[in-house]
Backbone as a printed PyTorch tensor [residue, N CA C, xyz], in Angstrom:
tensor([[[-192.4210,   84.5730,   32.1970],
         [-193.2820,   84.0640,   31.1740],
         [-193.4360,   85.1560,   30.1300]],

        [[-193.8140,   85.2750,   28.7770],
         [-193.7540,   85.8010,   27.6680],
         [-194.3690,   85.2900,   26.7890]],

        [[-195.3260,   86.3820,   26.5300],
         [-196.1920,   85.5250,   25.1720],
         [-195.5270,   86.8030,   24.1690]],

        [[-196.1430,   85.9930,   22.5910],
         [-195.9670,   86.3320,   21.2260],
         [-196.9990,   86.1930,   20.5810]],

        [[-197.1580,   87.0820,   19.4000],
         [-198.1190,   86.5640,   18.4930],
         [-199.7200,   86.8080,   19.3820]],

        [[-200.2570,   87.7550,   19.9170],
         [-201.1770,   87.6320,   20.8140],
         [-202.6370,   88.3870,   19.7320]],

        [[-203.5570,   87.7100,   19.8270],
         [-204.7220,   88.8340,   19.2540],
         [-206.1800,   87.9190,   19.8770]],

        [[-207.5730,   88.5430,   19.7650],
         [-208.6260,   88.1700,   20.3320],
         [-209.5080,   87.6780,   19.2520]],

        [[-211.0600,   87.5300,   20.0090],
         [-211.9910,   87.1230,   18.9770],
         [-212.7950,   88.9770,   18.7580]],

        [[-211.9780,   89.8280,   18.7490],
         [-213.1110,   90.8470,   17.9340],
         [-211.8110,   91.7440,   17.5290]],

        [[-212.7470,   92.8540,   16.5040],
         [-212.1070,   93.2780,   15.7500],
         [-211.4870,   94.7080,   16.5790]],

        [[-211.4270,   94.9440,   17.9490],
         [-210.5740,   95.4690,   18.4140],
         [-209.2380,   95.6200,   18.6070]],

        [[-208.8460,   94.0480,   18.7050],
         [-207.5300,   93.2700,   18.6060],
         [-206.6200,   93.5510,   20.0260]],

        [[-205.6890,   93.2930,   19.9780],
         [-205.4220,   92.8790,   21.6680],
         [-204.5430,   93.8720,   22.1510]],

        [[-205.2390,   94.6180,   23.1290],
         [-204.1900,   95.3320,   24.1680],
         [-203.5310,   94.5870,   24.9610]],

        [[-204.3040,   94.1510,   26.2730],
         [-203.6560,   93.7590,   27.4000],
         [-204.3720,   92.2540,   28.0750]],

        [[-203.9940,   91.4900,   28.5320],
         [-204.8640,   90.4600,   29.9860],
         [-204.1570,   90.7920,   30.4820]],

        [[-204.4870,   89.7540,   31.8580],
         [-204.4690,   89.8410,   33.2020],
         [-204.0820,   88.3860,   33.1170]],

        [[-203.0420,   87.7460,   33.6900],
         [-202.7190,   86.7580,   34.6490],
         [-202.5900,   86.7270,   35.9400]],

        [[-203.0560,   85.4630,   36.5660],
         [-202.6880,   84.8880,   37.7670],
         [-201.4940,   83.9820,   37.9040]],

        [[-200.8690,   83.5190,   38.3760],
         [-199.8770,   82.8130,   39.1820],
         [-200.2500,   81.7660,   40.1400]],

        [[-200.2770,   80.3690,   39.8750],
         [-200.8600,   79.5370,   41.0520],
         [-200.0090,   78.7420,   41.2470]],

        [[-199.9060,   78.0400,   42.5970],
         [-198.6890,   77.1170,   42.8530],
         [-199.8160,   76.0410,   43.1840]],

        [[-199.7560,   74.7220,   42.4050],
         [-200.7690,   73.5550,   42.8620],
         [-200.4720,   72.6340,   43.8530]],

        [[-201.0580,   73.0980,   45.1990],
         [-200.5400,   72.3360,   46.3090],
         [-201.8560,   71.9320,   46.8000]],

        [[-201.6640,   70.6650,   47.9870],
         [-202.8050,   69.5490,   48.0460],
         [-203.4260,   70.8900,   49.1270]],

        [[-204.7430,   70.8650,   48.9510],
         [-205.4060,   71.6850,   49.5840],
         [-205.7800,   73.3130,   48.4790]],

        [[-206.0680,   74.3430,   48.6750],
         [-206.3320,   74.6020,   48.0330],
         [-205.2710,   75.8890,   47.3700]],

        [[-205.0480,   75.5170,   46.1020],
         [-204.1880,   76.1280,   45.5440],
         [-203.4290,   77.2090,   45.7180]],

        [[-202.2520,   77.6420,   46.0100],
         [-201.6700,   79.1410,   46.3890],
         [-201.5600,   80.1020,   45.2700]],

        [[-202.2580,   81.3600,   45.3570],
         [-202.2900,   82.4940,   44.7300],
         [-201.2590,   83.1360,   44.3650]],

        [[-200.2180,   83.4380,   43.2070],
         [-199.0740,   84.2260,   43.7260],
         [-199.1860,   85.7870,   43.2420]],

        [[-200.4340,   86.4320,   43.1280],
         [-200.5510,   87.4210,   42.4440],
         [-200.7580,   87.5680,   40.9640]],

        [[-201.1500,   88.6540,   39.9580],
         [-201.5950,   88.6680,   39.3430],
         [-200.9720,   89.7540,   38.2200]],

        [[-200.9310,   90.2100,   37.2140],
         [-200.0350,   90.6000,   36.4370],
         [-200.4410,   90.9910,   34.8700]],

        [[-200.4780,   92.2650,   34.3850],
         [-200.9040,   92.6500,   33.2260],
         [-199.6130,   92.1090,   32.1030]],

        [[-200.6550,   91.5350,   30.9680],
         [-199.5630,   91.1090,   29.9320],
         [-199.7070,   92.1020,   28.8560]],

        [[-198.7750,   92.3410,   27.9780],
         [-199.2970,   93.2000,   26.8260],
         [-198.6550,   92.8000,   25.7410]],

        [[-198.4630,   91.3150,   25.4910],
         [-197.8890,   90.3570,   24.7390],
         [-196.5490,   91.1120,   24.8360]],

        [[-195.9970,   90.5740,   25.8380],
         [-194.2490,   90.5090,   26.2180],
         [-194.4880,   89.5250,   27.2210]],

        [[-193.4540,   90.4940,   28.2590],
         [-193.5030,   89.6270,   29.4180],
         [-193.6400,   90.1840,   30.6560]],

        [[-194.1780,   88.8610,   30.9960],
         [-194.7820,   88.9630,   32.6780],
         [-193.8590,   88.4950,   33.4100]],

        [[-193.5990,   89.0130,   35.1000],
         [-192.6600,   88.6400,   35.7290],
         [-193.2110,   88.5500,   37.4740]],

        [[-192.9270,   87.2390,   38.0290],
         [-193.4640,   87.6890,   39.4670],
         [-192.1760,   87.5080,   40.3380]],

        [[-191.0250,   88.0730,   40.1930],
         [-190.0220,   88.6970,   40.3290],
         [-189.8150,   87.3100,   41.3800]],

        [[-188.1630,   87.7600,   41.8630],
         [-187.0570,   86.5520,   42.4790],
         [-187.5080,   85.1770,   42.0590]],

        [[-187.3990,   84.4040,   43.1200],
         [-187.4770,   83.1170,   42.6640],
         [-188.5740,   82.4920,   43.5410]],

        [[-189.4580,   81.6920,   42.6820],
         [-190.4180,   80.6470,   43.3150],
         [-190.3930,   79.2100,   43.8480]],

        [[-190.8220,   79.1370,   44.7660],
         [-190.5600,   78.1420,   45.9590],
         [-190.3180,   76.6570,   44.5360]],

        [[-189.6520,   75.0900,   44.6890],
         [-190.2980,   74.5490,   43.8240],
         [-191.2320,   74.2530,   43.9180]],

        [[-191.9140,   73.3170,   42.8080],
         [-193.6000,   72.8190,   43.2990],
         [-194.1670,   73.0890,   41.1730]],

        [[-195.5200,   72.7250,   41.4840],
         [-196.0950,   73.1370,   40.0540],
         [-196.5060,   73.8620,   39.8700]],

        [[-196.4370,   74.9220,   38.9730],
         [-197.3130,   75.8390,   38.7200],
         [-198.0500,   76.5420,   37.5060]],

        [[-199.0160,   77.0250,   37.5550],
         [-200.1500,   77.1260,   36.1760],
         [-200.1320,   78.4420,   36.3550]],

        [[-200.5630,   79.1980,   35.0360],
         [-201.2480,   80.6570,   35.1430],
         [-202.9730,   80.5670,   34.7440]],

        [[-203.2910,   81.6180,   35.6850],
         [-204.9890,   81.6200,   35.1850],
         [-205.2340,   82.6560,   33.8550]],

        [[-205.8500,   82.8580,   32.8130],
         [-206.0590,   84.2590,   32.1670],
         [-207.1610,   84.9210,   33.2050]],

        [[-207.0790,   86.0560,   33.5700],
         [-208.2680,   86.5370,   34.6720],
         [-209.6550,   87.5290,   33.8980]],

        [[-208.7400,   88.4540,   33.1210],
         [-209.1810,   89.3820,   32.1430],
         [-208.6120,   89.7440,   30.6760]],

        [[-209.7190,   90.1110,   29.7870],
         [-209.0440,   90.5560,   28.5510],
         [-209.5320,   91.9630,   28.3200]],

        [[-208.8380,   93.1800,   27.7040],
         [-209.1940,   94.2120,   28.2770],
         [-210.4360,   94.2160,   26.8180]],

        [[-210.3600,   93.4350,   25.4510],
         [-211.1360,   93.3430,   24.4520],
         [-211.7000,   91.8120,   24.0890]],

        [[-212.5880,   91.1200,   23.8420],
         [-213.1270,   90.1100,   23.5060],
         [-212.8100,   89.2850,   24.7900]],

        [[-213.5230,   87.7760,   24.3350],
         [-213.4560,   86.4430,   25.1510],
         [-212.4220,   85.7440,   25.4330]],

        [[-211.7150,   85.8050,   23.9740],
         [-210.8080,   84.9830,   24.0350],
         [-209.7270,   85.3070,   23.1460]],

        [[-208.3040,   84.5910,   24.2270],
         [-207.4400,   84.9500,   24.0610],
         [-206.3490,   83.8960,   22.8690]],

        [[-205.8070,   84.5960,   21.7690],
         [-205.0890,   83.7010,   20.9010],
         [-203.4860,   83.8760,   20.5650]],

        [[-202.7760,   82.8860,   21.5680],
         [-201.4870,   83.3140,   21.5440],
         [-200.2550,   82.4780,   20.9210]],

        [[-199.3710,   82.8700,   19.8010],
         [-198.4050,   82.4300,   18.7080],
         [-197.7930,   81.2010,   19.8900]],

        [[-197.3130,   81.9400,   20.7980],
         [-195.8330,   81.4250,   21.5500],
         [-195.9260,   81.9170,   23.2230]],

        [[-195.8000,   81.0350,   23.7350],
         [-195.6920,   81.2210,   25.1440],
         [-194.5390,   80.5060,   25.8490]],

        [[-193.6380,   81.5840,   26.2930],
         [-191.8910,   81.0050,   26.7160],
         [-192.2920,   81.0470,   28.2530]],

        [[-191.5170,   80.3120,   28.8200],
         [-191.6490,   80.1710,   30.2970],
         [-189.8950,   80.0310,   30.5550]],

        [[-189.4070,   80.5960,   31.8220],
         [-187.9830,   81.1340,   32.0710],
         [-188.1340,   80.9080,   33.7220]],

        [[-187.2620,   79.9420,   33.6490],
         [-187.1220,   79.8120,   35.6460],
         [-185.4460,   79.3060,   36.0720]]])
């Protein structure tokens, strides 16, 4: 995954988040670890089982919220 174009709501402007990795299975969701972005890319290395999966934002290292151009996803 890879974001672009990344900045916040204050005038610090954007270092880094934090993603999660979730696989949505009946019961309660699988964790796949977690991962600093610094508007590039994030990687939770080899290959993931199939199935669906979402990212959480966990942390922003400046402001609330996060505002991103482009977000590529690669599997």
């Amino acid at each position: 995954m890879a974001f672009s174009g990344c900045s916040t709501d204050t005038d610090n402007g954007f270092n880094d988040s934090q993603l999660t990795l979730w696989k949505d299975v009946f019961g309660p969701d699988e964790n796949h670890g977690s991962r600093a972005n610094f508007c590039n890319t994030s990687t939770w290395g080899g290959r993931q089982s199939a199935g669906d999966y979402y990212f959480s934002l966990t942390s922003l290292t400046y402001g609330e919220t996060l505002h991103v151009k482009k977000v590529s996803i690669r599997y």
